[in-house]
C-alpha positions as CSV (number, residue, x, y, z in Angstrom):
1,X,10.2,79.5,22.6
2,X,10.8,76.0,22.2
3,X,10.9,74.4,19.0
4,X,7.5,72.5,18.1
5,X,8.1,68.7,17.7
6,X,6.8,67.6,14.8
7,X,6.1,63.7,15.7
8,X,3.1,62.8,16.5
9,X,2.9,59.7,19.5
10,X,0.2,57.2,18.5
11,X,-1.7,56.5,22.0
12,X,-3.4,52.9,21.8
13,X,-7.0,53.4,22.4
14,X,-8.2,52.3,25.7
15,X,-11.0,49.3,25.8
16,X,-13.2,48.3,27.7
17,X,-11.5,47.4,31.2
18,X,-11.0,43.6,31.7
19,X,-13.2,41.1,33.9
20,X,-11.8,40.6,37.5
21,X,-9.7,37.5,37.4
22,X,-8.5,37.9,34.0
23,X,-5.1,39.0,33.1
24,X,-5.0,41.5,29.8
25,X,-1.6,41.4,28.2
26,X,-2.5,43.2,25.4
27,X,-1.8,40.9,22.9
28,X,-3.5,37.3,23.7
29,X,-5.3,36.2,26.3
30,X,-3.5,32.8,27.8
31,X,-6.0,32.3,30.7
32,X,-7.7,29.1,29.9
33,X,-11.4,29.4,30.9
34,X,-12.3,27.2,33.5
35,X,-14.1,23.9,32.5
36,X,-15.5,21.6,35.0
37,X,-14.3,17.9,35.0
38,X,-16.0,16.1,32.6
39,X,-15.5,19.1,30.3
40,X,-11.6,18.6,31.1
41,X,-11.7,15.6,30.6
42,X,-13.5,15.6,27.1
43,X,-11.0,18.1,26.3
44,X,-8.2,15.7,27.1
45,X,-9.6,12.7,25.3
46,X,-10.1,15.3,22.1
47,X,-6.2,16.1,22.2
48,X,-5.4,12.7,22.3
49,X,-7.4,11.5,19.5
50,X,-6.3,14.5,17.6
51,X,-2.6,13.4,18.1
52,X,-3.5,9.5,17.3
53,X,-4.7,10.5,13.8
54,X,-2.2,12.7,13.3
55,X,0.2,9.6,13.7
56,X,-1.7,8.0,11.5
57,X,-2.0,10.3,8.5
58,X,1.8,10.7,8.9
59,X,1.8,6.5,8.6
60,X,-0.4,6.8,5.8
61,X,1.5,9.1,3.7
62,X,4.7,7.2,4.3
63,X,3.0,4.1,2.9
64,X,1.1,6.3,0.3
65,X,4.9,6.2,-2.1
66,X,5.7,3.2,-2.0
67,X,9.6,2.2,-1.2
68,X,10.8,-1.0,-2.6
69,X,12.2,-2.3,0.9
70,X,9.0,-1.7,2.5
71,X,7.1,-3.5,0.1
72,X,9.3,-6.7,-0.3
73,X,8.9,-7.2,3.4
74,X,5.0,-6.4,3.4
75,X,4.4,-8.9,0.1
76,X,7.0,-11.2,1.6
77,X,5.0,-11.5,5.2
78,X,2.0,-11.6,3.7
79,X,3.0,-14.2,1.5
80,X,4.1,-15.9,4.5
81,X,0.9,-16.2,5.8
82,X,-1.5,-16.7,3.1
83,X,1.1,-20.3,2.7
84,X,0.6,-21.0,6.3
85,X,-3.3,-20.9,6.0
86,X,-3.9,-22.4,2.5
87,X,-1.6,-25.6,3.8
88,X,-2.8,-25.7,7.1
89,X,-6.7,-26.6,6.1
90,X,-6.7,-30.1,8.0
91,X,-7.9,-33.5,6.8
92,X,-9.9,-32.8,4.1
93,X,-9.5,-35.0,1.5
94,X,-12.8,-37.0,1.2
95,X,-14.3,-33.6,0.7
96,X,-12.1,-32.0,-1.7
97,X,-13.1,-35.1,-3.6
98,X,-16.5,-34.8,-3.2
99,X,-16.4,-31.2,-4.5
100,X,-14.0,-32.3,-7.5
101,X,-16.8,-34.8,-9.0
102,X,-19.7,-31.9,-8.4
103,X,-17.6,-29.6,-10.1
104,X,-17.3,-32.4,-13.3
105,X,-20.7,-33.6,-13.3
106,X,-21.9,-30.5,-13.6
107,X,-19.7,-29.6,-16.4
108,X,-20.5,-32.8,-18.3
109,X,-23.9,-32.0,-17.9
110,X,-23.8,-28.6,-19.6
111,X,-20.9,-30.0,-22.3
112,X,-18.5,-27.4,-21.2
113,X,-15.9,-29.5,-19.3
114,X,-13.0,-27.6,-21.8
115,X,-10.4,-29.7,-19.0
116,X,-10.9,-32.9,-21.0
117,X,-10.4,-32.2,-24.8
118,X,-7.3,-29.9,-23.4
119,X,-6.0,-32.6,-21.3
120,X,-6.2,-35.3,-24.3
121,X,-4.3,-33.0,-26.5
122,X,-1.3,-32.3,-24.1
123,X,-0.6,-35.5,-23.1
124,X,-0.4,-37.3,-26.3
125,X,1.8,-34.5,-28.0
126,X,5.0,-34.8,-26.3
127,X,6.8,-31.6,-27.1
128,X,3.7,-29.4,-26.3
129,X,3.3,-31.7,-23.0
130,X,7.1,-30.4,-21.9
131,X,6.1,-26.9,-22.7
132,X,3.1,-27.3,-21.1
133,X,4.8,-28.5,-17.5
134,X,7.7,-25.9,-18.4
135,X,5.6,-23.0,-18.0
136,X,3.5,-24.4,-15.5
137,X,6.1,-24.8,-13.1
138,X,7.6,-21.5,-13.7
139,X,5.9,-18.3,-15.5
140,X,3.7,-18.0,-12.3
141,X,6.4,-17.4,-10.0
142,X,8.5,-15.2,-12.6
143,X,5.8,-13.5,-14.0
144,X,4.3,-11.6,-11.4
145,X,7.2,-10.6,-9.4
146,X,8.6,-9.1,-12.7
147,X,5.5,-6.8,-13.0
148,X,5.4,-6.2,-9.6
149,X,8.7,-4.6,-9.9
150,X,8.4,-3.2,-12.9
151,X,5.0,-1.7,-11.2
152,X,7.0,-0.6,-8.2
153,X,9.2,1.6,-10.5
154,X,8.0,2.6,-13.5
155,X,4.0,3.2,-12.7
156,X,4.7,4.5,-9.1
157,X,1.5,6.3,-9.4
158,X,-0.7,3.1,-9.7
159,X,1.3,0.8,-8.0
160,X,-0.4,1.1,-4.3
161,X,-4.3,0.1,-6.0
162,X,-3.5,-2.2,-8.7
163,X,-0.9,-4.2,-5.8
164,X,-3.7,-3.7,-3.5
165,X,-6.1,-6.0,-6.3
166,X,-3.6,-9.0,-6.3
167,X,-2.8,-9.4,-2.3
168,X,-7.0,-8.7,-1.9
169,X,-7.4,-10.9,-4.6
170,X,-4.8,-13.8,-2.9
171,X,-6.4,-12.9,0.0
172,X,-9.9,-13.7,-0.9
173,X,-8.9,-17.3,-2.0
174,X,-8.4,-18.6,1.3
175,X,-12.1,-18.2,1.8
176,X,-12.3,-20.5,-1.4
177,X,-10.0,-23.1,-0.4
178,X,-11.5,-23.2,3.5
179,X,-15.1,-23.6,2.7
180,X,-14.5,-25.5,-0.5
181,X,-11.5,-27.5,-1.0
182,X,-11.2,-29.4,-4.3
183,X,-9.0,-31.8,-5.9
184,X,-7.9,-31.1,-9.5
185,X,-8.8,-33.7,-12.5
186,X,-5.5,-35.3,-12.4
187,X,-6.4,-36.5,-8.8
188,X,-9.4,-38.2,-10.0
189,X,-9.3,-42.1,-11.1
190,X,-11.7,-43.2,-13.6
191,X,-12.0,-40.4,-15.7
192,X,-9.3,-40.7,-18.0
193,X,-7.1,-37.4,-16.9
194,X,-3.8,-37.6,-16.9
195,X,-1.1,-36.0,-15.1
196,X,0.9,-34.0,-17.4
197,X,3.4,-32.9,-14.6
198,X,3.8,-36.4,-13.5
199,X,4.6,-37.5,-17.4
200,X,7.4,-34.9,-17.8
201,X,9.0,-34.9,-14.0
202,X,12.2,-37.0,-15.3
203,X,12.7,-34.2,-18.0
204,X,12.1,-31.2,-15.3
205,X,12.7,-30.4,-11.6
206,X,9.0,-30.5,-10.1
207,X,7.9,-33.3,-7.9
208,X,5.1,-35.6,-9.6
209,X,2.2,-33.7,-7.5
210,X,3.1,-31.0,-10.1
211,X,3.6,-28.7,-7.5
212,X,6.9,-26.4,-8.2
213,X,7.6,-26.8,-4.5
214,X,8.3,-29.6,-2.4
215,X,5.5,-31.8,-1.3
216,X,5.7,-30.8,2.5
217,X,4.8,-27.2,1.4
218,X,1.7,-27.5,-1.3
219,X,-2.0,-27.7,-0.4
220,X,-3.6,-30.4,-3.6
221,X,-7.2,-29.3,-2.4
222,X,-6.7,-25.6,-3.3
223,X,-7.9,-26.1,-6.8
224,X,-10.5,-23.9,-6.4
225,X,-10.6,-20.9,-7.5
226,X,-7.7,-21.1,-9.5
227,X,-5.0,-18.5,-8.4
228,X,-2.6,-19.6,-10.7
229,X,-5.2,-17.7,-13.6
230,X,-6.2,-15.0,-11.5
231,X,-2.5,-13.8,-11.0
232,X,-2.2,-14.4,-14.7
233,X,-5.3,-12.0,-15.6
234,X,-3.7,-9.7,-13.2
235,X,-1.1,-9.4,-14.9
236,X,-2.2,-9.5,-18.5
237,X,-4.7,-6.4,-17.9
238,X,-1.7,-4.7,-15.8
239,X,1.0,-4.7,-19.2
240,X,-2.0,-4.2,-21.6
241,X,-3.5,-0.8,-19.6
242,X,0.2,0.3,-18.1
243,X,2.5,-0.7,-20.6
244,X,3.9,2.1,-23.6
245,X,5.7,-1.0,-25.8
246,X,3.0,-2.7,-28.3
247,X,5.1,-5.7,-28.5
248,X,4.2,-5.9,-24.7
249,X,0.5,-4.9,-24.2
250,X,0.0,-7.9,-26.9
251,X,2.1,-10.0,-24.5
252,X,0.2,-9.2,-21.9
253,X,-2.9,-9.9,-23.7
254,X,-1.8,-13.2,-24.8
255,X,-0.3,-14.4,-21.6
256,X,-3.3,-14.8,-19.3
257,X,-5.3,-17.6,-22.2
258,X,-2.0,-19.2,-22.7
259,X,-1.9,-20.0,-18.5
260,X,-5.6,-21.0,-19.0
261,X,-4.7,-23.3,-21.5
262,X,-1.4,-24.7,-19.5
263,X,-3.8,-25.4,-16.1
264,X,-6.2,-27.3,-17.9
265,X,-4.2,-29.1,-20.3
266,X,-1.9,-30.2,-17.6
267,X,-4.7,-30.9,-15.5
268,X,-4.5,-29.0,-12.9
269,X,-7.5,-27.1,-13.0
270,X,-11.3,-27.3,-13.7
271,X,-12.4,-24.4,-15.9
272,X,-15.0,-23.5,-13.4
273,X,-11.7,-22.9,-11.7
274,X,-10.6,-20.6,-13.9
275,X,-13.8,-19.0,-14.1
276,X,-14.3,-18.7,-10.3
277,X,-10.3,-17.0,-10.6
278,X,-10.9,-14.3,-12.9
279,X,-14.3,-13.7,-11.2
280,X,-12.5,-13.4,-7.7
281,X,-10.0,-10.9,-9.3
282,X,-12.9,-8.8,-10.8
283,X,-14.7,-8.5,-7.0
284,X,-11.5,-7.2,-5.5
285,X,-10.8,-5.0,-7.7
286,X,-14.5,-3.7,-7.4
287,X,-13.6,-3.3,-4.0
288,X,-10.5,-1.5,-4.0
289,X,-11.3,1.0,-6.7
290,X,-14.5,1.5,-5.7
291,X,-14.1,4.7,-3.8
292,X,-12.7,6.4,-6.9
293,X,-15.4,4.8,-9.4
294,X,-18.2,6.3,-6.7
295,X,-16.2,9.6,-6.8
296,X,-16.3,9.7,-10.9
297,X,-19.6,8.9,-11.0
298,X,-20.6,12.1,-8.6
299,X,-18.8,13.9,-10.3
300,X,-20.3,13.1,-13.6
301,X,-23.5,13.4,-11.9
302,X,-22.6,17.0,-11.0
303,X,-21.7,17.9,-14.4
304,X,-24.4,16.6,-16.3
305,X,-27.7,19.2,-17.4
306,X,-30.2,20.0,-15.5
307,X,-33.0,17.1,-16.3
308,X,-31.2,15.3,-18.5
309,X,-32.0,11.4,-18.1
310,X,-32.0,8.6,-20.1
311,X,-34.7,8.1,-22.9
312,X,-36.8,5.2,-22.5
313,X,-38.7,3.5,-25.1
């Protein structure tokens, strides 16, 4: 007798048979079911769309960290041509003019023209009116390049919104200087203003239009709003929320009413000016974090009691 084998064969249990026309591997079916032309051809636009955003989530995530190289060229181009726009306005003096005396009157008549008293001060104190033209013509272009960097790499993690406020922000302005170009006080004759930059050019390196630049290059009729204080407040709120030093959250607290007090003593700048900078700065970064303030406020809507509300009365 034959010894019994004591394996046992596993035998696949049969389905049911396939459709004609259909191939059954076993494993996976690879016949594509037939689809008509427009189907096919829906099918085809799907793939392709499918691929396009894959390309651009892969873009977005390489621009989500950001890379120092990449951003100096994106600031630096962008730069480029927020310069060309703001100096390329066109003849449009008589109105920037027009603007400049609406801006004053109506600060005269309200008795908050701050420009004036400012102004007054500088100019007749001679070692404030050098400091005055000194930082003037120079913190704004040190200044926020240094926390930009600093931005870049130390506070990685907030550098892509917070960036995002100031080039939205610069952005913005051009609508301001397009629509409404105005000259600043020390343009106007007759009402006793006096050019602080012009006073102190022999001691410094700036051109008498108190531009840090040459001529050629700078836009007079972009008084309004004032960049020059919206960069500063940017800034400012930047080292007071981001940085760990005291020594330098108070810098950055005292830094943007310092630049106030420069643009208008040297007078540069209106202090509806001012105003309308800060304000500018405040919209775009409404805008930009606005996505994560309306996610925030679901959420705390999600979490709060059922009918809880506010009292009234």
């Amino acid at each position: 007798m034959a010894p019994r084998d004591s394996r046992r064969t596993f035998v696949e249990p049969q389905g049911p048979a396939a459709p004609p026309g259909r191939v059954d591997s076993g494993e996976i079916d690879l016949v594509a079911p037939d689809l008509d032309p427009h189907e096919l051809e829906a099918f085809e636009s799907e793939l392709k769309q499918t691929g396009f955003r894959a390309v651009v989530t892969k873009i977005n995530r390489y621009l989500a960290r950001p890379r120092w190289w990449v951003e100096v060229l994106l600031l630096g181009a962008l730069y480029a041509v927020y310069s060309v726009i703001r100096n390329s306005v066109g003849e449009v003096a008589d109105q920037a003019y027009r603007n400049a005396y609406d801006i004053l009157r109506l600060e005269d008549a309200w008795h908050f023209a701050l420009e004036r008293p400012l102004n007054e001060l500088v100019h007749t104190t001679s070692w404030l009116a050098n400091i005055v033209a000194l930082q003037y013509a120079t913190l704004h272009f040190l200044v926020t390049p240094a926390v930009l960097i600093w931005l870049l790499f130390r506070r990685k993690d907030y550098y892509r919104k917070v960036s995002g406020t100031l080039v939205l922000c610069t952005g913005l302005a051009l609508f301001g200087f397009y629509f409404m170009p105005t000259a600043p006080p020390r343009l106007l004759p007759g009402e006793g203003f006096v050019d602080v930059m012009a006073q102190t050019s022999s001691w410094g390196w700036w051109p008498e239009s108190g531009a840090p630049g040459s001529d050629a290059i700078s836009n007079q009729f972009a008084a309004m709003p004032s960049l020059h204080c919206a960069w500063a407040t940017w800034c400012g709120l930047v080292l007071f929320f981001l940085a760990k030093w005291q020594w330098l959250r108070i810098l950055g607290l005292i830094y943007p009413f310092t630049t106030y007090f420069v643009v208008m003593g040297s007078g540069n700048h209106f202090i509806l000016d001012v105003v309308a900078g800060v304000a500018l700065l405040a919209v775009a970064a409404a805008i930009v974090y606005a996505p994560t303030l309306l996610r925030w406020w679901r959420g705390r809507s999600a979490n709060a009691p059922a009918g809880a509300g506010v009292p009234i009365g």
